[in-house]
ZAMARGU-4260 file (C-alpha; in steps of 0.2 Angstrom, whole numbers, plus 5000, padded with zeros to 4 digits):
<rodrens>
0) 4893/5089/5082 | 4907/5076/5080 | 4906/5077/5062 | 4903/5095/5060 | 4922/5098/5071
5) 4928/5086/5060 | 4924/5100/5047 | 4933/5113/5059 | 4951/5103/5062 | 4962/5097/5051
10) 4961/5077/5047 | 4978/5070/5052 | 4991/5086/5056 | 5005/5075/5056 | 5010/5060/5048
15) 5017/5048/5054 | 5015/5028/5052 | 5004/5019/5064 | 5003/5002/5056 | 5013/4993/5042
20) 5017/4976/5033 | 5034/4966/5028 | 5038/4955/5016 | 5052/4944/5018 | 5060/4936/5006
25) 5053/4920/5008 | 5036/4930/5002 | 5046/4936/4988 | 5050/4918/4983 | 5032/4916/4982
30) 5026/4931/4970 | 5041/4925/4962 | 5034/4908/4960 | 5014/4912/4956 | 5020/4927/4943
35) 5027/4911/4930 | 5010/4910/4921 | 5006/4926/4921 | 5023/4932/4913 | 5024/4916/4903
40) 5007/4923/4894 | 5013/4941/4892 | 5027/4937/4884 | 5020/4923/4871 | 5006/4934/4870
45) 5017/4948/4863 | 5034/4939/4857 | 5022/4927/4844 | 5013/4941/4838 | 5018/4944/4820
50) 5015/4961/4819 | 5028/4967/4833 | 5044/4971/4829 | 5057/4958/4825 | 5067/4951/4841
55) 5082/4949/4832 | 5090/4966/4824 | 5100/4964/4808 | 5089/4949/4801 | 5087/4951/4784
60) 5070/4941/4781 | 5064/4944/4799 | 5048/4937/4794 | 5057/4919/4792 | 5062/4922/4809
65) 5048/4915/4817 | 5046/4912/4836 | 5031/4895/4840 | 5037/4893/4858 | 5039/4901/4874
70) 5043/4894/4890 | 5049/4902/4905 | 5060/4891/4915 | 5066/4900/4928 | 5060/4919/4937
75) 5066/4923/4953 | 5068/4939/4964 | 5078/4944/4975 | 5082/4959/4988 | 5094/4973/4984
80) 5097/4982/4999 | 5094/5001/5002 | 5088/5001/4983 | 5072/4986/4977 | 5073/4973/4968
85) 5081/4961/4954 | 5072/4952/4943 | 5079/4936/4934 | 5070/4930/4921 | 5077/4912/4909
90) 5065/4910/4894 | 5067/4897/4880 | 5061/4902/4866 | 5055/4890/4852 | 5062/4898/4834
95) 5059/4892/4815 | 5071/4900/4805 | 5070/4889/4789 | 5057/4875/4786 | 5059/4859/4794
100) 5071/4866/4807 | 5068/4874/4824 | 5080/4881/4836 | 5081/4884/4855 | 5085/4900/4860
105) 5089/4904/4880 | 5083/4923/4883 | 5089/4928/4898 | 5084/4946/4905 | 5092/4955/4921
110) 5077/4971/4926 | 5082/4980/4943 | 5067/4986/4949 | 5064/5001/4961 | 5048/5006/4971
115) 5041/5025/4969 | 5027/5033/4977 | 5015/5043/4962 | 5008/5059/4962 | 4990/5050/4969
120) 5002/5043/4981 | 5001/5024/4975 | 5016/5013/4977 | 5024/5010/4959 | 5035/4996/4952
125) 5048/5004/4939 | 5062/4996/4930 | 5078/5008/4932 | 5090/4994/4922 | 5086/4979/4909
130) 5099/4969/4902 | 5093/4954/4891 | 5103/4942/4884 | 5103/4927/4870 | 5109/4909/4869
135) 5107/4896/4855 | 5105/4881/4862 | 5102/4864/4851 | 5090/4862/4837 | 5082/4849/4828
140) 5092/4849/4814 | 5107/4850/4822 | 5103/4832/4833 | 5100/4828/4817 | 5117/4830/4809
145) 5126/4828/4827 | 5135/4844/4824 | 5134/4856/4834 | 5134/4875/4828 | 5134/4871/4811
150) 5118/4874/4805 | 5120/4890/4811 | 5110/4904/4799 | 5113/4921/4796 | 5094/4921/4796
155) 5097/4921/4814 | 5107/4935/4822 | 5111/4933/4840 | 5111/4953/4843 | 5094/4955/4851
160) 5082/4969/4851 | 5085/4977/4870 | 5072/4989/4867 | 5058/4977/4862 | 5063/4965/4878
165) 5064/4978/4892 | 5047/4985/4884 | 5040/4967/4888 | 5048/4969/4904 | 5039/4986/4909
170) 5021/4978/4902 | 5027/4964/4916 | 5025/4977/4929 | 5007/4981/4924 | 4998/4969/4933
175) 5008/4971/4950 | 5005/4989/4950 | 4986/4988/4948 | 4986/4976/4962 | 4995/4988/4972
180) 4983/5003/4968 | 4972/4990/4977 | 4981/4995/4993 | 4975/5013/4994 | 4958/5007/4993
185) 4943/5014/5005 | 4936/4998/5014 | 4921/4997/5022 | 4919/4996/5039 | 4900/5000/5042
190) 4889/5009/5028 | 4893/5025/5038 | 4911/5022/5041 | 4927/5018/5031 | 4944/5015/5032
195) 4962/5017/5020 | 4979/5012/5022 | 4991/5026/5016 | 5008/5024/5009 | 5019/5037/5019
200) 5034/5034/5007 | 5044/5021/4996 | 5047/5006/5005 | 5062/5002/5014 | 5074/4988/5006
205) 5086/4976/5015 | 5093/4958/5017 | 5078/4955/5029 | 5065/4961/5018 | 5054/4977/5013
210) 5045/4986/5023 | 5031/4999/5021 | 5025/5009/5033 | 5006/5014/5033 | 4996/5028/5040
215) 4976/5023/5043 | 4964/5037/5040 | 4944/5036/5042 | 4931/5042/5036 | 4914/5045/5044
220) 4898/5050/5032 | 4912/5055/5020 | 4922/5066/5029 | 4939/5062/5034 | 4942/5063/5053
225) 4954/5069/5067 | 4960/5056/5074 | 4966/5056/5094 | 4986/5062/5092 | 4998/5044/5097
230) 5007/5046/5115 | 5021/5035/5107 | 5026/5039/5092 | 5027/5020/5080 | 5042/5012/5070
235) 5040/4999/5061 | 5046/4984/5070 | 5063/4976/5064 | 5061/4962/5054 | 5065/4945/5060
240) 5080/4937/5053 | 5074/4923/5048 | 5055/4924/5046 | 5047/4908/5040 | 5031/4917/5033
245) 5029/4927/5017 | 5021/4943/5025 | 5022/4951/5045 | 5008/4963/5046 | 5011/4977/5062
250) 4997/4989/5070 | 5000/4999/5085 | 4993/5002/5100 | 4986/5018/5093 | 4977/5009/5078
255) 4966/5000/5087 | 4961/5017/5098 | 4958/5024/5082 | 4948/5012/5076 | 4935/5013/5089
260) 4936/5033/5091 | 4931/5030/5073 | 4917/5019/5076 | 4910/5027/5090 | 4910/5045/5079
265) 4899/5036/5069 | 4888/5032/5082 | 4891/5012/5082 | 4891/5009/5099 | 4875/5019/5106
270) 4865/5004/5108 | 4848/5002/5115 | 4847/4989/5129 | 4830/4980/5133 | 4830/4974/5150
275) 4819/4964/5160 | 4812/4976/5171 | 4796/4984/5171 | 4789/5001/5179 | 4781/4991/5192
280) 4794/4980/5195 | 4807/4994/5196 | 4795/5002/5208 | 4798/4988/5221 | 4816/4996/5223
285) 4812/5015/5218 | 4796/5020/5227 | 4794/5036/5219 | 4793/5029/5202 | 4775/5023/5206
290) 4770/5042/5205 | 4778/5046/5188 | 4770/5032/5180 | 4752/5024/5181 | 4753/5009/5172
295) 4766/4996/5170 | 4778/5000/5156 | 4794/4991/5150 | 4812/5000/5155 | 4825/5000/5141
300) 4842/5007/5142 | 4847/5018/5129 | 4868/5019/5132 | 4875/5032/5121 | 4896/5033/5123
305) 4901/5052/5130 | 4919/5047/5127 | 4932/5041/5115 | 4937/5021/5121 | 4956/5017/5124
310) 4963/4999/5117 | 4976/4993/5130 | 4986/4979/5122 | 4988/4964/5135 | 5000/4950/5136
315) 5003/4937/5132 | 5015/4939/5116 | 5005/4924/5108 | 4986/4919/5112 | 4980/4900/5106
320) 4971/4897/5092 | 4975/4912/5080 | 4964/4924/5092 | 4974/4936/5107 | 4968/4949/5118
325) 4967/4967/5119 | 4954/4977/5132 | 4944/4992/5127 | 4941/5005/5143 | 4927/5018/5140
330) 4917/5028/5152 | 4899/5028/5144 | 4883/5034/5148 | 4865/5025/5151 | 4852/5037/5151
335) 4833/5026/5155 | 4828/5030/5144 | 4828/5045/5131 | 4822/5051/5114 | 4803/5048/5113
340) 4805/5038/5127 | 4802/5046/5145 | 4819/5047/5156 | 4819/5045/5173 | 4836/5039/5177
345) 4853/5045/5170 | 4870/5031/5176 | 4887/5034/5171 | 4897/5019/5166 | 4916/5014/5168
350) 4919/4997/5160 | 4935/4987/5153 | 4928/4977/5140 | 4940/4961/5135 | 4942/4959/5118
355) 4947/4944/5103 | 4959/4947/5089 | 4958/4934/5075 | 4963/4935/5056 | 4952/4928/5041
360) 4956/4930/5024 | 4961/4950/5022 | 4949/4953/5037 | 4954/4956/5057 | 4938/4951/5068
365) 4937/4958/5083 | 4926/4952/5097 | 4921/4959/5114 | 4921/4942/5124 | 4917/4949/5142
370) 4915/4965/5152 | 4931/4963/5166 | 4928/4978/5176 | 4912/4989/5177 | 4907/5003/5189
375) 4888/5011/5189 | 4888/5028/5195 | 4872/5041/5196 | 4873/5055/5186 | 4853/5062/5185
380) 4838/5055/5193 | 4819/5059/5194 | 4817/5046/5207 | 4827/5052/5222 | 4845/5046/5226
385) 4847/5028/5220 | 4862/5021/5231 | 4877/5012/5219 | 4875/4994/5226 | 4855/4998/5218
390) 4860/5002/5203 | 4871/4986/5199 | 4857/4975/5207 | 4845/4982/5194 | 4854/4985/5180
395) 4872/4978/5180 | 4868/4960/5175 | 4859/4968/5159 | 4874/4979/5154 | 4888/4965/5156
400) 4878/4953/5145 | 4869/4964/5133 | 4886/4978/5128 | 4898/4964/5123 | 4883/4957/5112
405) 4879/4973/5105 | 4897/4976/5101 | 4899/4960/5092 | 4884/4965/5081 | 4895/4981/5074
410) 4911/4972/5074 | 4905/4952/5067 | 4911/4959/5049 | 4930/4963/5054 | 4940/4977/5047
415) 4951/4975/5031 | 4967/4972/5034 | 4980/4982/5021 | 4980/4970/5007 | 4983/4971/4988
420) 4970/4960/4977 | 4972/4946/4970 | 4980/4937/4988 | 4974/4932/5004 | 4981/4928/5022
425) 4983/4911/5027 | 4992/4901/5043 | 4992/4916/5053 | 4996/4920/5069 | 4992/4934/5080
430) 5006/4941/5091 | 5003/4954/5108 | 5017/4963/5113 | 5018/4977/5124 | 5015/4992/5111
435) 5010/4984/5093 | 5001/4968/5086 | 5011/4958/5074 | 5003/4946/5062 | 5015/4934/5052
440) 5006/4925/5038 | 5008/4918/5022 | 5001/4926/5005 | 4989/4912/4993 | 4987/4919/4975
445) 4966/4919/4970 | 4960/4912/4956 | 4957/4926/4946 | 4938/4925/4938 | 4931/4930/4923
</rodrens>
């Protein structure tokens, strides 16, 4: 029925952020620092190749102009607020413009670079200025001589070929857009269930960093669901001044409701329960049960969730150990038992289940440690009236150990965090406060394979 109202109602009627990520600049020292190699190969790849276009404009034998080197020496980035980014890139480049000589050239490129959101609603790096640069620097032949400049060939012309550099520069941007059309991914959850981060506009830029805010969306058996409307409407969190890590992650309060709404739409949390009572022994306490059943069978609790949990986050602002707490409270239902099963008793259950926050890679786990509070009710019997304090002796002490195991069985695998490929989380911490989780952490680039 779920599903099929899910059909019925628009999936997500307003849009607003309930979850996010910033990268401060430190982080963006770190791109800047692992993007060496990569840009280093793109540009010997293409500035080496004889069949592109000459780098130097008015050459009159561009062939003799031949490049053997290239080695970048410095790249760095670096926040331009309210607007994106600026790229600083120094390459030497290694030229042979006559035999036996062999010149230094210092290439230096200036790219601002600005962040759009496409039509398929990815996040895309786009240059909007490029400004190269040349300098000569020494050659071989002039150590030789000991004077400078003077070997100086018209072979060589310093005016450079803008359009052939800043073309480099957009190909530079290739890689970093495909890892963030990695963002928008659909992550699985269960087989059944599925989550994605959605951009809901360009990021923000300023001295402290760049933000994005994200909206989550799931799916269950495909379809895209409606998901509980926020009380509090979320803003991402101002970034810290002075953050020591490359990247703050920030979910609301809401996500996490969302996240189990989700999962218990896809049925993850109806679990069946075996217990260690028998009809006969259950008989001992529930004297009509020995009419409704002749021999000695096993009782198994079947517990199917009547309504959507609510995650209240719980200080402290900082647990030990990379893990913090949160509670889930749900009402449920623990009919004994149903389907092919015959049910002679019906219990309503209101539990507070505390829960564990911890980070591993791109993954949050989240793990039900204990049930805090928990109240057995009777909602239908076959038996007669069963008093409460029955009810928790017979079946309370089964429910408080077997649901937080149960739980953990769904949830072991964690839920993706938003992430782009290629990097992982490491040194993280998890942060409560009173309405949003933050998780500071630093990027580590991945070997790429293959």
């Amino acid at each position: 029925l779920s599903i099929l109202l899910s059909l019925l109602v628009p999936a997500q009627t307003t849009r607003s952020p309930d979850c996010g990520g910033i990268l401060t600049p430190s982080g963006l020292s770190y791109i800047a620092e692992v993007s060496k190699l990569q840009t280093e190969s793109v540009l010997r790849q293409d500035l080496m190749a004889p069949t592109v276009p000459d780098l130097f404009l008015g050459s009159p034998k561009p062939s003799r102009n031949q490049i053997n080197s290239v080695k970048v020496a410095e790249l760095s980035l670096s926040l331009i607020p309210d607007t994106g980014l600026r790229l600083s890139i120094d390459v030497d480049l290694g030229i042979t413009p006559a035999p036996s000589t062999t010149k230094v050239m210092r290439l230096s490129i200036l790219a601002d670079i600005h962040v759009e959101m496409n039509p398929e609603g990815n996040l895309e790096l786009v240059t909007s200025a490029c400004k190269p640069t040349l300098e000569e620097m020494q050659s071989t032949e002039e150590l030789e001589r000991s004077t400078p400049h003077e070997s100086s060939s018209s072979d060589v012309d310093k005016q450079i070929n803008v359009d052939k550099i800043c073309l480099e520069v957009s190909k530079l941007l290739l890689l970093p857009n495909e890892h963030l059309m990695s963002l928008t991914a659909q992550f699985p959850i269960m087989p059944s269930c599925q989550v994605q981060y959605l951009p809901l506009a360009a990021p923000v830029f300023s001295k402290q960093g760049i933000t994005v805010s994200l909206q989550t969306t799931f799916q269950v058996a495909g379809v895209a669901i409606p998901l509980p409307v926020s009380p509090v409407p979320f803003s991402m969190p101002e970034p810290a001044s002075s953050s020591p890590s490359h990247f703050t992650l920030a979910f609301s309060e809401h996500f996490y409701t969302s996240l189990f709404f989700a999962l218990e739409m896809a049925g993850a949390f109806n679990m069946t329960i075996p217990s260690p009572l028998t009809t006969a022994t259950a008989a001992q306490k529930l004297t009509q049960m020995g009419s409704l059943f002749q021999e000695d069978l096993p009782v198994i609790l079947q517990a199917v969730f009547r309504s959507s949990p609510r995650v209240v986050l719980v200080l402290p602002l900082l647990a030990p150990r990379g893990t913090a707490p949160a509670r889930a409270v749900t009402p449920a239902s623990c009919p004994l038992p149903r389907g092919p099963f015959q049910s002679f008793l019906s219990v309503n259950v209101d539990m507070s289940a505390g829960l564990l926050l911890s980070v591993a890679d791109t993954r949050m786990t989240i793990s039900a440690a204990t049930i805090e509070d928990i109240e057995l009710s009777l909602a239908a019997s076959d038996v007669g009236p069963v008093p409460a304090a029955l009810l928790e002796e017979l079946f309370l002490p089964t429910i408080r150990e077997e649901v937080p195991a149960q739980m953990n069985v769904v949830l072991s695998e964690g839920v993706f965090l938003p992430h782009v490929s290629s990097f992982t989380y490491t040194d993280v911490k998890v942060m409560i406060h009173k309405d949003y989780v933050l998780i500071p952490c630093n990027l580590e680039l991945q070997a790429r394979t293959g």
